[in-house]
N, C-alpha and C positions, 0 to 999 in steps of 0.2 A: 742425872737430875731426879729427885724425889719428888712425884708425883702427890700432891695436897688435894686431900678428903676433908668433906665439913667434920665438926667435932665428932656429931651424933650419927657415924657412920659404920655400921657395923664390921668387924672384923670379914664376915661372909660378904657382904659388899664390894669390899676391897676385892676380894680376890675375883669377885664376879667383872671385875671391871674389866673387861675385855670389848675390842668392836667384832671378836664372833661370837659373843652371849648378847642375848636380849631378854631383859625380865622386867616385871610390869608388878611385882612389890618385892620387899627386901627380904621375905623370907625368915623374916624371925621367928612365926611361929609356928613354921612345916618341918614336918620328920620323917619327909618324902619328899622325892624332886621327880621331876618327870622332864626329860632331855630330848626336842624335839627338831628334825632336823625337814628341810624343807624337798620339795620336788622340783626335778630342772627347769629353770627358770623360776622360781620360785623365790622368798625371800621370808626372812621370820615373822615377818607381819602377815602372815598366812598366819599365823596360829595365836594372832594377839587377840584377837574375839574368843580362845577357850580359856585365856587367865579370866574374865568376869565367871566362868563356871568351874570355876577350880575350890577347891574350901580349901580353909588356911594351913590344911596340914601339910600340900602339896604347893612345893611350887616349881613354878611352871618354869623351864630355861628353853630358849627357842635359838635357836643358832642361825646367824646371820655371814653369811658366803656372800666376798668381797667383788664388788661390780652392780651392787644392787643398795636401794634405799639408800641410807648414810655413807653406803661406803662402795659411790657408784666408780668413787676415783681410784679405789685401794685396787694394786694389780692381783692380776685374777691368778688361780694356779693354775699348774699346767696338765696335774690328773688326779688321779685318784690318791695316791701315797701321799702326793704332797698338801692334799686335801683335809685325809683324815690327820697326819700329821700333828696340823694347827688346831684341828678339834681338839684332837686328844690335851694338846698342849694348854688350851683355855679349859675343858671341864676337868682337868686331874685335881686341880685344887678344890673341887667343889664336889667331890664323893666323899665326903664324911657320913652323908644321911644313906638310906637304901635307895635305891634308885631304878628306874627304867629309862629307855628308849623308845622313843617311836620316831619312827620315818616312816615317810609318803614317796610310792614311785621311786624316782634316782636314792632318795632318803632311804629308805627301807637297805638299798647296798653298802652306804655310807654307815649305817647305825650298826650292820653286822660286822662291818672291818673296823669301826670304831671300838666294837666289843673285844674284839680279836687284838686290835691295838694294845687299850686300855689292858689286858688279861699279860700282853707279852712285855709291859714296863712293871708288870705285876701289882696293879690297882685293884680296887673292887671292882669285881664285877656287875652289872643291872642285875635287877632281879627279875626282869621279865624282857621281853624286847619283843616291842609291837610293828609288825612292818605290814603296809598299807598299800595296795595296789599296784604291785609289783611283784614279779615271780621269783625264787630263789634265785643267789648271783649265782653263777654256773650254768644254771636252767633259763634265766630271762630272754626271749627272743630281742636280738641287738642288731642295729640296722647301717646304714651311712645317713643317717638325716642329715646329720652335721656338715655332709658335704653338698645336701641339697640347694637349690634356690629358693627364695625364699618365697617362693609361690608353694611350691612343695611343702615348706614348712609349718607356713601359715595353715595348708588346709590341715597337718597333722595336728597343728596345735585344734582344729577346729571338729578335727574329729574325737579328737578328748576330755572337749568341754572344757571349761577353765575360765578360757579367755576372752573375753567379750567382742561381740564382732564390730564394737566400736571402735574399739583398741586398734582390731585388724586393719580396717578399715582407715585407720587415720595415720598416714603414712610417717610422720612423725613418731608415733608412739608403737607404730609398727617398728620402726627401724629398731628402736629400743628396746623393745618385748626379743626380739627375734637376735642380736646379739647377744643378749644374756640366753635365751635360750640354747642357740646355737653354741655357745659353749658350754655346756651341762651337759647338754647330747652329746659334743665329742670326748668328755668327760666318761659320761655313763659306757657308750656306744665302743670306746677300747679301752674301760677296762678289762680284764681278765683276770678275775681271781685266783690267788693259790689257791693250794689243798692245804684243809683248815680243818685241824680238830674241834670234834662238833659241841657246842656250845654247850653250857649246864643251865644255861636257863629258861625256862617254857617260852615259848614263842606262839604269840600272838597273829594269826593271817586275820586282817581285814582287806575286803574287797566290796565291789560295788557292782551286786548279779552282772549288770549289763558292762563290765569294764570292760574294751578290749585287749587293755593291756595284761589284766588276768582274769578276773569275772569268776562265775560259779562253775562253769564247765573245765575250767584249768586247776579249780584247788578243791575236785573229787578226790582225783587219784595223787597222795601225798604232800596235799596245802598247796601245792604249787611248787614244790620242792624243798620248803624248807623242812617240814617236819626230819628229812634227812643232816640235817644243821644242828642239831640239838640228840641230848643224851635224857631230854626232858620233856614234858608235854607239848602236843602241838596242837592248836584248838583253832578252827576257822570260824568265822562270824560275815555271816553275808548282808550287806543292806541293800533298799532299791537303791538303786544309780548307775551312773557310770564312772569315768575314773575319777570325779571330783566328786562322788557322795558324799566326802566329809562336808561338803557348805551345806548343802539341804538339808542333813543330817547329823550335821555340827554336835548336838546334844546327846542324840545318844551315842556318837561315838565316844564324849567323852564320858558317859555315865557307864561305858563298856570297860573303858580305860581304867578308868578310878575300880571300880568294880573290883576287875584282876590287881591293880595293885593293892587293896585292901577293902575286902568286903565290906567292914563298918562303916564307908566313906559313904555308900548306895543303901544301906538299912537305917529302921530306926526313924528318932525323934528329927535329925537332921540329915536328909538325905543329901548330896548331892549328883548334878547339878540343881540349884536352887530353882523354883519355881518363878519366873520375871515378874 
């Protein structure tokens, strides 16, 4: 069956149309993409509040992992391979422009075996790849959460901020937070990555001083382990917070973002992020 688009639909639309992309305009007139993927338990609507601070050269793709928002019915996968798989499979059509990564936590693993994917079907590569609150895969401390009770879980989720303790709290929307999480952690928690020749593109560490997940005192000594990932720069950028800094801090992470992807985007007559 042949799938029908309104007339005025552009050819890059099309190809966007996937239910693991989510994008918030069409893209006609960016000559940068920025590919962001989310943290366990997480969903692309984590990142639909940075398209209002994005400028039009950039647009924004936020990948949406099925068991959440719209596609709470879509079956889940079962790891990590089969994971990046379906990424790679929704953004290959849409590397025309230059591009980066960013992932948060579980995302930050996701966006480097996606590179490593995308590199071995022999795509373009990102130009930068920003990974957020999370240690290098190899080096990341990994646990059995996933096999925990959910008394266990809820306090983990409560110890890394995120999750409102209303949420927790209300057993209903508990039950729901905590199966999707709970599968992201057993996701995260047995992967094991190969041995992977180390990336050609700079790599970006953000963190949040106080994370416990990596914080400032883990990405002294070599970013946290990625700088060994890469044949290219590695540059660490600490904010206050904890492992959720990006909400409080929403703005300048992306004015950090844009920045490394193209200094004109943060100087000048037109700075972004815009001023509210």
């Amino acid at each position: 069956m042949t799938a029908f688009f309104p007339p005025n639909t552009s050819a890059r639309a099309v190809r966007a149309d996937s239910p693991w992309i989510r994008r918030w305009d069409d893209g006609a007139a960016s000559r940068l993409t920025l590919i962001c993927l989310p943290h366990a338990g997480g969903s692309a609507g984590f990142y639909r509040p940075w398209a209002a601070l994005m400028p039009p050269e950039v647009e924004l793709l936020a990948i949406q992992y099925p068991g959440r928002e719209e596609r709470f019915e879509d079956p889940a996968v079962t790891g990590m391979d089969e994971l990046v798989t379906a990424v790679a499979d929704a953004v290959r059509p849409l590397l025309d422009r230059p591009y980066a990564l960013f992932g948060h936590s579980m995302g930050s693993a996701v966006a480097w075996e996606l590179a490593h994917e995308l590199d071995r079907r022999q795509a373009p590569g990102p130009r930068r790849l920003f990974a957020s609150g999370r240690a290098a895969p190899g080096t990341a401390v990994t646990g059995q959460l996933h096999r925990q009770d959910d008394e266990v879980l809820s306090a983990e989720l409560a110890r890394l901020g995120g999750t409102s303790g209303e949420v927790l709290a209300d057993p209903g929307l508990r039950a729901l937070v905590l199966g999707t999480v709970r599968h992201d952690y057993r996701i995260i928690e047995t992967y094991r990555p190969r041995p992977r020749p180390p990336l050609a593109c700079p790599i970006h560490v953000l963190t949040g001083g106080a994370d416990p997940e990596l914080g400032e005192e883990r990405c002294r000594e070599g970013a946290g382990g990625w700088a060994d990932l890469t044949t290219a720069r590695t540059e660490v950028r600490l904010f206050p917070g904890d492992h959720f800094y990006l909400t409080p801090r929403r703005r300048e992470v992306v004015a950090t973002v844009l920045r490394r992807m193209d200094p004109s985007l943060t100087t000048g007559a037109h700075t972004w992020p815009s001023t509210p």
